[in-house]
MARLO-696256 format. One record per residue: residue number from 1; x, y, z of N, C-alpha, C, O in turn; residue in one letter. Coordinates in nm, 2 decimals, padded with zeros to 4 digits. Layout:
BEGIN
R;NUM;X;Y;Z;X;Y;Z;X;Y;Z;X;Y;Z;a
...
***
This chain:
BEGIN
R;1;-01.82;01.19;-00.74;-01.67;01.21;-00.72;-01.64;01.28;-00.59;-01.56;01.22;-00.52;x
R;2;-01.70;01.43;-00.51;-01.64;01.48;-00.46;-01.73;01.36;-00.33;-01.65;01.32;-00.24;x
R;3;-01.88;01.32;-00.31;-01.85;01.25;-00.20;-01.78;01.14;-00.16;-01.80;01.11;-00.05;x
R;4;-01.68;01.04;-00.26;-01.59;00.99;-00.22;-01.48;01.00;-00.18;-01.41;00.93;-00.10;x
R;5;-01.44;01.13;-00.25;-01.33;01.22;-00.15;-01.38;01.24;-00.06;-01.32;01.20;00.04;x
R;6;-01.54;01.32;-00.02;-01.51;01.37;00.15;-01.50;01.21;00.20;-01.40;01.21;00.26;x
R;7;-01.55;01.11;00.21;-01.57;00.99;00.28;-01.39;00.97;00.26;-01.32;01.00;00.37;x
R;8;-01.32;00.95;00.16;-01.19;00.92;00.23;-01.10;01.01;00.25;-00.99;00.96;00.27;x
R;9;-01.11;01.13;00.24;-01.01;01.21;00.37;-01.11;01.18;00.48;-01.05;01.24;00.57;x
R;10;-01.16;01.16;00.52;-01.23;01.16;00.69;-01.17;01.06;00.70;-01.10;01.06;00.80;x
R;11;-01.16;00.93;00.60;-01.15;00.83;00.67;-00.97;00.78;00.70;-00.92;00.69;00.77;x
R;12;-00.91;00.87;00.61;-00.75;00.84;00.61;-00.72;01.01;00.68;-00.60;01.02;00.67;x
R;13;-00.74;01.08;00.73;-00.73;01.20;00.82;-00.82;01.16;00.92;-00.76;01.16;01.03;x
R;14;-00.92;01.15;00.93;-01.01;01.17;01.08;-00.98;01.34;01.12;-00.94;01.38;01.23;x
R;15;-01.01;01.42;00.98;-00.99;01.56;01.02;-01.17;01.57;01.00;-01.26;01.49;00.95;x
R;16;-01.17;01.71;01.08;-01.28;01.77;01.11;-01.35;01.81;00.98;-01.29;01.81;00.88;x
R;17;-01.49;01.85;00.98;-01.57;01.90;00.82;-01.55;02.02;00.81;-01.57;02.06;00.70;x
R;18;-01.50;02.11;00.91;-01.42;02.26;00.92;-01.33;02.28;00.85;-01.31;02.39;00.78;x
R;19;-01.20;02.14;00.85;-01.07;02.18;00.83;-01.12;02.10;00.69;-01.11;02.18;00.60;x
R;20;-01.16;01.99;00.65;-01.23;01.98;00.51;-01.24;02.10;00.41;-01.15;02.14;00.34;x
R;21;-01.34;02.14;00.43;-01.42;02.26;00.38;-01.32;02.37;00.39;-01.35;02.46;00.31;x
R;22;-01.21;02.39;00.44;-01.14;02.51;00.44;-00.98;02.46;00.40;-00.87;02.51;00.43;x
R;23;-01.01;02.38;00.32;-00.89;02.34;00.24;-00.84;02.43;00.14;-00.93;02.42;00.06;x
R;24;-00.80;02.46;00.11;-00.77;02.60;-00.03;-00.62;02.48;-00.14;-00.56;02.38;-00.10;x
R;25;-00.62;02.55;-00.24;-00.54;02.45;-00.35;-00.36;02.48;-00.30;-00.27;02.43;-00.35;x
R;26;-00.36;02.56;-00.20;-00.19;02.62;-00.15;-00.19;02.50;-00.03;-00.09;02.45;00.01;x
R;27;-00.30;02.48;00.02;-00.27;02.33;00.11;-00.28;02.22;00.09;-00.29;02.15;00.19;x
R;28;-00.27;02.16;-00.02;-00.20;02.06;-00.10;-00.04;02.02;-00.14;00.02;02.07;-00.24;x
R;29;-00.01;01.97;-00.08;00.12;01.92;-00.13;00.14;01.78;-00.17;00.18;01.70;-00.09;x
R;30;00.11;01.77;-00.31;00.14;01.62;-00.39;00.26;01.54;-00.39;00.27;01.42;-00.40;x
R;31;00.36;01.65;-00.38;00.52;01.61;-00.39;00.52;01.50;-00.22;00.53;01.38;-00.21;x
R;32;00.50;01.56;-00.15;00.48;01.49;00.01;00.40;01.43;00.04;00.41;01.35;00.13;x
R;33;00.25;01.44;-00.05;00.14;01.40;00.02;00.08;01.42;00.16;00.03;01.34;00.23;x
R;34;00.11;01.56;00.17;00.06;01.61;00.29;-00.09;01.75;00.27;-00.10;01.82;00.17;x
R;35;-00.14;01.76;00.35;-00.24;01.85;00.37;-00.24;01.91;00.49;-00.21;01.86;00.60;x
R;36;-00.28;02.07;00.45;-00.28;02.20;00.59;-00.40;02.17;00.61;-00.49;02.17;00.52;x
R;37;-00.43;02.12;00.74;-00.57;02.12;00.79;-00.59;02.26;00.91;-00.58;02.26;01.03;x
R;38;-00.63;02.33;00.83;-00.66;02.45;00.94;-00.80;02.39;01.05;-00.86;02.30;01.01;x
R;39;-00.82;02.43;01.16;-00.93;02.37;01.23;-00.97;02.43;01.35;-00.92;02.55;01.35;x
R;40;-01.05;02.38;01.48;-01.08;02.47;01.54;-00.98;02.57;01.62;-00.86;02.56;01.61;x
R;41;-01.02;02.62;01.67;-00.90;02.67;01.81;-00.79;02.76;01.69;-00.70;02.83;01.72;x
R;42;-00.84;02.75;01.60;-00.71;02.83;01.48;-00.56;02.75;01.46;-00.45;02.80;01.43;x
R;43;-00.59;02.64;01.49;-00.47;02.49;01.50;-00.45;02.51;01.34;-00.54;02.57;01.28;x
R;44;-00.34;02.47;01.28;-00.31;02.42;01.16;-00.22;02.33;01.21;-00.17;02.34;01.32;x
R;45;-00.20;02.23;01.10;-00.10;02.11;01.08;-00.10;02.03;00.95;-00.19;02.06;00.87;x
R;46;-00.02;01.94;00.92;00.02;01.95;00.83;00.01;01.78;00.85;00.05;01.73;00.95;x
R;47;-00.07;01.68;00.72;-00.14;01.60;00.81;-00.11;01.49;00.62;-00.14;01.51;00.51;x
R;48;-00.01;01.36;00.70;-00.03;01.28;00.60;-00.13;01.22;00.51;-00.21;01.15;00.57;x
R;49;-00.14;01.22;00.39;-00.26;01.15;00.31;-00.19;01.02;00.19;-00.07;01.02;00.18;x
R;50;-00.25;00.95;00.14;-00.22;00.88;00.09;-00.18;00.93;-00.05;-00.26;01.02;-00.09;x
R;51;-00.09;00.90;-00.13;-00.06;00.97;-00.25;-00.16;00.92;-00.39;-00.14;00.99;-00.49;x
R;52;-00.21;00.87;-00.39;-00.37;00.83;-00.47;-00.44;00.94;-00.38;-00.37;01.04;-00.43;x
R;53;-00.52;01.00;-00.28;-00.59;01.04;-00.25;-00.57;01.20;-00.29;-00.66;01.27;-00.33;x
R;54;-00.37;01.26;-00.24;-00.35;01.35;-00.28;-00.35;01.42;-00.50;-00.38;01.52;-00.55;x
R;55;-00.31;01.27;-00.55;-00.39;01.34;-00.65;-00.48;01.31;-00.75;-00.48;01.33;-00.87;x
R;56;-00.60;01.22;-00.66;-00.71;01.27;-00.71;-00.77;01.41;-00.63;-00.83;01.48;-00.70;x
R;57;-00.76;01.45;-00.52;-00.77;01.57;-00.49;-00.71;01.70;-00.55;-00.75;01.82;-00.52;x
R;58;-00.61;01.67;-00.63;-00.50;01.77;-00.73;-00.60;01.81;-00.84;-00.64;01.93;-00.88;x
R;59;-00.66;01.63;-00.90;-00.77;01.63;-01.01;-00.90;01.70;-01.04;-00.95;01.73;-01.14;x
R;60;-00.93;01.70;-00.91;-01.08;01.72;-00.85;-01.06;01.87;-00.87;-01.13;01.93;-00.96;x
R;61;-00.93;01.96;-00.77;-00.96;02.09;-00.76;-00.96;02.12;-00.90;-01.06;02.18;-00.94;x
R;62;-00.84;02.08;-01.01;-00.85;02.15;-01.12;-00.99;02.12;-01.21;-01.06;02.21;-01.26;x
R;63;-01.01;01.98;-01.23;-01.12;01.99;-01.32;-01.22;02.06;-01.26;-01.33;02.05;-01.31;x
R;64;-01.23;02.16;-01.13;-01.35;02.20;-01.10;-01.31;02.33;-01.09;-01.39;02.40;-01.04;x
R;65;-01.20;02.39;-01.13;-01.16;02.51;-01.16;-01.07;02.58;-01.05;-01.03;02.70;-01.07;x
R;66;-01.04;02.53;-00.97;-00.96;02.56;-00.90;-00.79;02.63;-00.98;-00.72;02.57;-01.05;x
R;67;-00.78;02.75;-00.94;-00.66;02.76;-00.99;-00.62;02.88;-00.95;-00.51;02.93;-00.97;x
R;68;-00.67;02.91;-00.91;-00.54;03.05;-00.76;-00.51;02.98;-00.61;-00.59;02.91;-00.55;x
R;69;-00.39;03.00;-00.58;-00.38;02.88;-00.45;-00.44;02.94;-00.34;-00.40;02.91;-00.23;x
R;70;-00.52;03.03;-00.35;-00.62;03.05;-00.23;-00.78;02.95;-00.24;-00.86;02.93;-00.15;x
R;71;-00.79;02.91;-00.40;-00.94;02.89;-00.41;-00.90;02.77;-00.29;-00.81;02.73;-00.23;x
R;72;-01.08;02.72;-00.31;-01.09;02.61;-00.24;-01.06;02.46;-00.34;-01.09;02.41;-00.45;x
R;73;-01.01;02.43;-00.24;-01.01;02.23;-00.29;-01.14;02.14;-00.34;-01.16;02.09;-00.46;x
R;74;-01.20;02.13;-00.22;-01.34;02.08;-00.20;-01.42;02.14;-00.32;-01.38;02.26;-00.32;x
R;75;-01.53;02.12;-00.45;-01.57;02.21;-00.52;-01.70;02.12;-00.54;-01.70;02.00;-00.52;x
R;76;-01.81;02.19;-00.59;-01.95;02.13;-00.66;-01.89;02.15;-00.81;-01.80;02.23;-00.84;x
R;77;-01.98;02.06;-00.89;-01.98;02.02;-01.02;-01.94;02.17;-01.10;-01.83;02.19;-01.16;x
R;78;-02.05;02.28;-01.09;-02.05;02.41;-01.10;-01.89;02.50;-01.06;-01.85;02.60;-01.11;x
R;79;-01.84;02.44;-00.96;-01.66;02.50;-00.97;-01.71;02.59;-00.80;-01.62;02.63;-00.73;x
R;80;-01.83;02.59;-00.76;-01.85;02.67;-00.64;-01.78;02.54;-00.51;-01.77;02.41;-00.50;x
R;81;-01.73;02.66;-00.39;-01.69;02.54;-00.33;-01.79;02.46;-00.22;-01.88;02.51;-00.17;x
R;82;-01.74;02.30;-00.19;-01.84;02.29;-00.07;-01.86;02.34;00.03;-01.79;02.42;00.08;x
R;83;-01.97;02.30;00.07;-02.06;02.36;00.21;-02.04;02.28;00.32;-01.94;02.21;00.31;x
R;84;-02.09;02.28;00.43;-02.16;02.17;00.52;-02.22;02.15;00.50;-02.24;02.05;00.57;x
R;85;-02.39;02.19;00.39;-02.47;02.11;00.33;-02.44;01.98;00.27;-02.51;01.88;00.28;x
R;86;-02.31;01.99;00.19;-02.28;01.86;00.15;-02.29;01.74;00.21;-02.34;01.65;00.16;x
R;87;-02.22;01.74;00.37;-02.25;01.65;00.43;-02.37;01.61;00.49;-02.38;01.51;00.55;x
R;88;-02.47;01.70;00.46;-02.58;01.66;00.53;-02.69;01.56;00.45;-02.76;01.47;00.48;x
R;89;-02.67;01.63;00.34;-02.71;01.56;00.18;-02.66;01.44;00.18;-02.74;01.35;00.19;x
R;90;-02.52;01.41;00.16;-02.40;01.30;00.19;-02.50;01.18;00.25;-02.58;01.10;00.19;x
R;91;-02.48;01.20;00.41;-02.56;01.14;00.52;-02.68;01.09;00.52;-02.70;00.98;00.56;x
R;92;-02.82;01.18;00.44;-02.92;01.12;00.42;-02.92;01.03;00.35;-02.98;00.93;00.37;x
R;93;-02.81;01.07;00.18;-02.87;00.99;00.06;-02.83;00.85;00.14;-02.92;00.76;00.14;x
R;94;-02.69;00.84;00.21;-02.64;00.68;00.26;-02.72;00.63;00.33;-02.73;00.51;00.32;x
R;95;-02.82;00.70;00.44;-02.87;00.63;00.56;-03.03;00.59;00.46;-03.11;00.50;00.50;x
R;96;-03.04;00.65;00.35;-03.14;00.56;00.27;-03.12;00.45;00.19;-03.21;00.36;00.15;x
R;97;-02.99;00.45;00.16;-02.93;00.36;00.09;-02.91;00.23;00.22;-02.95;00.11;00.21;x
R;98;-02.86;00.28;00.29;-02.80;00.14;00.40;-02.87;00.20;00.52;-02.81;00.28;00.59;x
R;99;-03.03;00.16;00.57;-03.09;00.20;00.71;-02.97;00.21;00.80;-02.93;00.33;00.83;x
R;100;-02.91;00.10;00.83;-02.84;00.12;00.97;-02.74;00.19;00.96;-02.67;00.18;01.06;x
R;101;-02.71;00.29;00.87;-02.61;00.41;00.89;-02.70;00.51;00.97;-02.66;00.58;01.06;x
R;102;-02.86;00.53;00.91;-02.90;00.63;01.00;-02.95;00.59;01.12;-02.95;00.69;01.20;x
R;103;-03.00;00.45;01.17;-03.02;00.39;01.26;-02.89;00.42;01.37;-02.90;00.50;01.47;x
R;104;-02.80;00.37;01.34;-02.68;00.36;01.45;-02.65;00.55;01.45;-02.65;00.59;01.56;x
R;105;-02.64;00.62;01.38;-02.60;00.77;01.39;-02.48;00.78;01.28;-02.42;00.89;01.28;x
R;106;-02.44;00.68;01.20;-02.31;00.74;01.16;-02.29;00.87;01.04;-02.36;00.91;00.95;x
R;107;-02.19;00.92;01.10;-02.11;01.06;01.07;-02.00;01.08;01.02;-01.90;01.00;01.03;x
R;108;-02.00;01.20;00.97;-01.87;01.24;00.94;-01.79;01.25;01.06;-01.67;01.26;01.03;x
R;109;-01.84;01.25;01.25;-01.75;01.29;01.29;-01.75;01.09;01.37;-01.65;01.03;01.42;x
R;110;-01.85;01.04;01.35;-01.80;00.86;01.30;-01.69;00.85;01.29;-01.60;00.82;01.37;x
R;111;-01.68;00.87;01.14;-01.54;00.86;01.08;-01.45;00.95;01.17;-01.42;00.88;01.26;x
R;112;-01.42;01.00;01.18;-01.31;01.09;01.21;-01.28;00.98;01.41;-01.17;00.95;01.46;x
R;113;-01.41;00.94;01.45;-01.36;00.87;01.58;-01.30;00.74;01.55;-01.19;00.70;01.58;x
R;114;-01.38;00.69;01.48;-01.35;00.54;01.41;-01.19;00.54;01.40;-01.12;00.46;01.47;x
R;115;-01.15;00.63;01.32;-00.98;00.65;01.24;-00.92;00.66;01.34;-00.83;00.59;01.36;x
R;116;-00.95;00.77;01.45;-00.87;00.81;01.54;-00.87;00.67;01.67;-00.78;00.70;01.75;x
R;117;-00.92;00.58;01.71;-00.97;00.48;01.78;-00.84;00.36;01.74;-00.75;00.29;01.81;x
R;118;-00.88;00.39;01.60;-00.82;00.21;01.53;-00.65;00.25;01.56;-00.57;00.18;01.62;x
R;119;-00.61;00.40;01.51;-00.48;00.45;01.53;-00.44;00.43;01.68;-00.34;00.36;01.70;x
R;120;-00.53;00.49;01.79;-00.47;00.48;01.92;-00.49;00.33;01.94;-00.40;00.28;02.01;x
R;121;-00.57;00.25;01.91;-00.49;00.09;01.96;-00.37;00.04;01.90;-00.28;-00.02;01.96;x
R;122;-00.36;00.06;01.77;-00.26;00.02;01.74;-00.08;00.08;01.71;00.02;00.04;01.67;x
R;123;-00.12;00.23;01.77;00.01;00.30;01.78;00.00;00.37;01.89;00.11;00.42;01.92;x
R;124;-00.08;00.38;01.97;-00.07;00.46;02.08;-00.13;00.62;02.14;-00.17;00.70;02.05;x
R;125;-00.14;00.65;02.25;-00.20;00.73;02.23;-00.10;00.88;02.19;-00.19;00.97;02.17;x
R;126;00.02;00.95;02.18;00.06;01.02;02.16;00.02;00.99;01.95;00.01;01.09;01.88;x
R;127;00.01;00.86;01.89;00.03;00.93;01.74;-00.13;00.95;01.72;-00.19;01.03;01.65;x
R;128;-00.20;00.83;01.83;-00.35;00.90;01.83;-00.38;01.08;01.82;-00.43;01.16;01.74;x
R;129;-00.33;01.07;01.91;-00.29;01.25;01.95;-00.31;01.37;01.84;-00.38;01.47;01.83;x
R;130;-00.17;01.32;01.76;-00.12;01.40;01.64;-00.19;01.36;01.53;-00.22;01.44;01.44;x
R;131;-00.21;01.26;01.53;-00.32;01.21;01.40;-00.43;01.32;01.42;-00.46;01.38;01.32;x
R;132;-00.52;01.36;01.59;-00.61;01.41;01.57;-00.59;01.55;01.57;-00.68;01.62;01.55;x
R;133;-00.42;01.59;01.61;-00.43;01.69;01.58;-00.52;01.82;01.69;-00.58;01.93;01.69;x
R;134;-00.48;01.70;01.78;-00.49;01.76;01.98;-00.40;01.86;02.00;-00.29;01.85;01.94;x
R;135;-00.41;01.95;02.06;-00.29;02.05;02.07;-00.33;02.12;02.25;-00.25;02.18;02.32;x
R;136;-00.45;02.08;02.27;-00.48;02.16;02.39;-00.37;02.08;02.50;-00.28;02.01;02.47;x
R;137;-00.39;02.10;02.61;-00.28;02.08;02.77;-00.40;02.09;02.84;-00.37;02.19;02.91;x
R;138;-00.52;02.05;02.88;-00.58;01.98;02.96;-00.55;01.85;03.01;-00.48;01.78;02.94;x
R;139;-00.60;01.80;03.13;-00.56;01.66;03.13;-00.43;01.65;03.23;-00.41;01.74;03.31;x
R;140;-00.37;01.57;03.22;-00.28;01.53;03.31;-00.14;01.60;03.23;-00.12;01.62;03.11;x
R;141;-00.04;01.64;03.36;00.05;01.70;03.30;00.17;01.66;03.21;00.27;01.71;03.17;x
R;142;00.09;01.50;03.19;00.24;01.45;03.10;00.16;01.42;03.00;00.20;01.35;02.92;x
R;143;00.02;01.47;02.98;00.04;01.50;02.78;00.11;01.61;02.76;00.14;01.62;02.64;x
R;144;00.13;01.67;02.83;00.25;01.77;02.74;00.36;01.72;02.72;00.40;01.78;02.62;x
R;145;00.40;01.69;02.73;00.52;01.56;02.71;00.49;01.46;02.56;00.56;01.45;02.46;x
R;146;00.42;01.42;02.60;00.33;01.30;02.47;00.34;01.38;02.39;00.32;01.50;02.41;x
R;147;00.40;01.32;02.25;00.43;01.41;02.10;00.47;01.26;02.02;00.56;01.17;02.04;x
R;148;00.37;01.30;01.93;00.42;01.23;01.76;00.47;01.31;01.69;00.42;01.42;01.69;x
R;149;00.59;01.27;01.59;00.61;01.34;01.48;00.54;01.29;01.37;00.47;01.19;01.36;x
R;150;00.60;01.41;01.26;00.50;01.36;01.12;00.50;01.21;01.06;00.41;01.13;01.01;x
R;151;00.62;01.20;01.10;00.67;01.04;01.04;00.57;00.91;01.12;00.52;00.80;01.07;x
R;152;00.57;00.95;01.20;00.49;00.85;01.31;00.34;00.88;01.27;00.27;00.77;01.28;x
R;153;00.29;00.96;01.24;00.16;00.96;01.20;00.11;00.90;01.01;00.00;00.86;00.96;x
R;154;00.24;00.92;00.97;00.23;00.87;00.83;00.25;00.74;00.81;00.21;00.68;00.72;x
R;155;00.33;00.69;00.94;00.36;00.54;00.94;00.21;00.46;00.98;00.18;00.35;00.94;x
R;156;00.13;00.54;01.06;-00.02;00.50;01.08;-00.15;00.51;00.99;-00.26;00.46;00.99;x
R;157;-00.07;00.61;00.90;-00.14;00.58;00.80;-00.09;00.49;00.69;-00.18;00.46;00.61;x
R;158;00.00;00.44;00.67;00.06;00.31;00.62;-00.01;00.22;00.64;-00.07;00.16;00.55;x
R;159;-00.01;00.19;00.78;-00.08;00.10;00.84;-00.23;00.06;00.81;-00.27;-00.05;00.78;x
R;160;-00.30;00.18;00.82;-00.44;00.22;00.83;-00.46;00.15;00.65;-00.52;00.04;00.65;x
R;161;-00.43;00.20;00.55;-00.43;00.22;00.41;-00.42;00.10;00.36;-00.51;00.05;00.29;x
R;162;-00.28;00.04;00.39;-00.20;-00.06;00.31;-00.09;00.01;00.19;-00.01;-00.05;00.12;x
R;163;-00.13;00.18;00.18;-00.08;00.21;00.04;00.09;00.31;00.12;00.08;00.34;00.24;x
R;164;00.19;00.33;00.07;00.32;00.30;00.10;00.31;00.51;00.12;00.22;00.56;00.06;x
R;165;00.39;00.59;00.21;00.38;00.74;00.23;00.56;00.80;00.24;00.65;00.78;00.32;x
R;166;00.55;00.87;00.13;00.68;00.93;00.16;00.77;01.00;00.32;00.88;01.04;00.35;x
R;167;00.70;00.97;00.36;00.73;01.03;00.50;00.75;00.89;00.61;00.81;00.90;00.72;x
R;168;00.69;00.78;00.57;00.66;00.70;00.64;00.82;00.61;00.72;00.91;00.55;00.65;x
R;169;00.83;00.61;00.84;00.92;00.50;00.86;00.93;00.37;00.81;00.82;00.30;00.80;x
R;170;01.01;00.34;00.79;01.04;00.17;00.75;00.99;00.08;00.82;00.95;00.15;00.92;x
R;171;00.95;-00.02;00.84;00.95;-00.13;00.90;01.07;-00.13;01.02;01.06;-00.12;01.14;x
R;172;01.18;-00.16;00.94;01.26;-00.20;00.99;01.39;-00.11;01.09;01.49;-00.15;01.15;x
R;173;01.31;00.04;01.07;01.36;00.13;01.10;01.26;00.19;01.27;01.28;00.28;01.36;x
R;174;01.17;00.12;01.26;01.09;00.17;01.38;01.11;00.13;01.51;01.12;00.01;01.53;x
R;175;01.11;00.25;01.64;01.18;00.21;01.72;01.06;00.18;01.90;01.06;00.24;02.01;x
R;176;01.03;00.11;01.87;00.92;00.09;02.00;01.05;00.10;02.15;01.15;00.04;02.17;x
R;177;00.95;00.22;02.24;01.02;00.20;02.36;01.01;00.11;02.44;01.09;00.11;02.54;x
R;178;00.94;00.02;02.44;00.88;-00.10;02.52;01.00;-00.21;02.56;01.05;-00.26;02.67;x
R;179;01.03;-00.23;02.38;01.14;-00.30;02.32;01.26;-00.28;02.39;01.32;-00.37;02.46;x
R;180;01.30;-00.07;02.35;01.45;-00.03;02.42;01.42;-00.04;02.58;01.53;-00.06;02.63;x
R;181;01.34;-00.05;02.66;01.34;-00.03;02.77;01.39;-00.16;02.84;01.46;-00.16;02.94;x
R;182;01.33;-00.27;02.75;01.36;-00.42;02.77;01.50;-00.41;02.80;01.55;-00.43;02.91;x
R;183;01.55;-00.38;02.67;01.73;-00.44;02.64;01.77;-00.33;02.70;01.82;-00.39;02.80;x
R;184;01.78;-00.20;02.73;01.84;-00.12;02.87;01.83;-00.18;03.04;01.91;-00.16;03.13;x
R;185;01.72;-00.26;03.04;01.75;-00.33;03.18;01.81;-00.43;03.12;01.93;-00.43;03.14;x
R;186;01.78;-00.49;03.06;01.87;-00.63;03.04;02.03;-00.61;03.02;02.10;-00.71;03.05;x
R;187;02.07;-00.49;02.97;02.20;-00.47;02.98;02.25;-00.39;03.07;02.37;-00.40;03.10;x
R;188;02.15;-00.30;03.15;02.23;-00.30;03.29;02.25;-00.38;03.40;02.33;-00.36;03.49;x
R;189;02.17;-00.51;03.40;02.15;-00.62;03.48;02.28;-00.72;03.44;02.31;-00.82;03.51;x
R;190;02.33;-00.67;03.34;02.45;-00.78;03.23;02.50;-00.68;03.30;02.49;-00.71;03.41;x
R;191;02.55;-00.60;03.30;02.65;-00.47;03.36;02.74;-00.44;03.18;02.85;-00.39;03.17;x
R;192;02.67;-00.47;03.10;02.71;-00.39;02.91;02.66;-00.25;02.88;02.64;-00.19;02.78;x
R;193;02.64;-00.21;03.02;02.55;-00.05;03.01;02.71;00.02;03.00;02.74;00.09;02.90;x
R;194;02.77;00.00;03.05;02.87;00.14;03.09;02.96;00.13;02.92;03.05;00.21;02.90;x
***
């Protein structure tokens, strides 16, 4: 049970095994389906999950004893919480099960590029960004500028999932600039701008 949770939060977050592992039961929010992913650099954020995932993670902490909102989420059968041994255990038992997992190298931090990859081709790289939960200002001066909100990262995970997110934009509600930039020349060229 708990390594199919870690395999899908990596794989519907592409969060780190840091911010994993330092999940506590007060960073759970079932009502929203969101998770505090504390991580390096001392970043926190607040990071959509799929609402099946949030509560069998609700399930997991409690049947494993979780119950002060400091403990941890993540737990072994015993109620102790995980390690990073987990993943390393994780990784062998699969790469014996399926060679070419340990052949090719795949990882937990795999996953985490994989998610973040599929997200920036098909939403871009600002929800790429916030999906990954980038926060540094290296780089050129207009990623400071570049910003996803929550909604836009949960609409990616819609995407990603197939399963529906409280936070998520509509369909029919989403607003591509590509699109507005189109019909702003086209209606200043019509002279319907003023």
């Amino acid at each position: 049970m708990l390594d199919a949770l870690l395999l899908r939060l990596h794989t519907e977050t592409a969060c780190r095994r840091g911010g994993a592992l330092a999940l506590r039961l007060i960073d759970l929010d079932t009502d929203h389906a969101l998770i505090r992913l504390r991580e390096k650099g001392g970043t926190q954020r607040w990071q959509p999950i799929t609402p099946m995932l949030a509560d069998r993670l609700a399930d997991h902490a409690r049947a494993r004893g979780a119950a002060a909102p400091a403990d941890a989420l993540l737990r072994y059968r015993n109620g102790q919480p995980a390690t990073y041994r987990r993943y390393d255990l994780l990784w062998a038992r699969i790469g014996r099960q399926l060679p070419w997992v340990a052949i090719q190298g795949i990882t937990t931090h795999w996953l985490r590029n994989t998610t973040l990859t599929w997200v920036e081709r098909h939403f871009g790289y600002a929800v790429a960004r916030a999906y990954a939960g980038h926060t540094d200002c290296r780089g050129p001066a207009t990623t400071t500028y570049i910003k996803a909100d929550l909604p836009a990262v949960a609409t990616a995970l819609v995407a990603l999932t197939g399963q529906p997110h409280p936070l998520a934009v509509a369909e029919n509600e989403q607003q591509f600039p590509a699109h507005d930039a189109e019909a702003g020349a086209a209606a200043y060229r019509s002279g319907t701008h003023r």
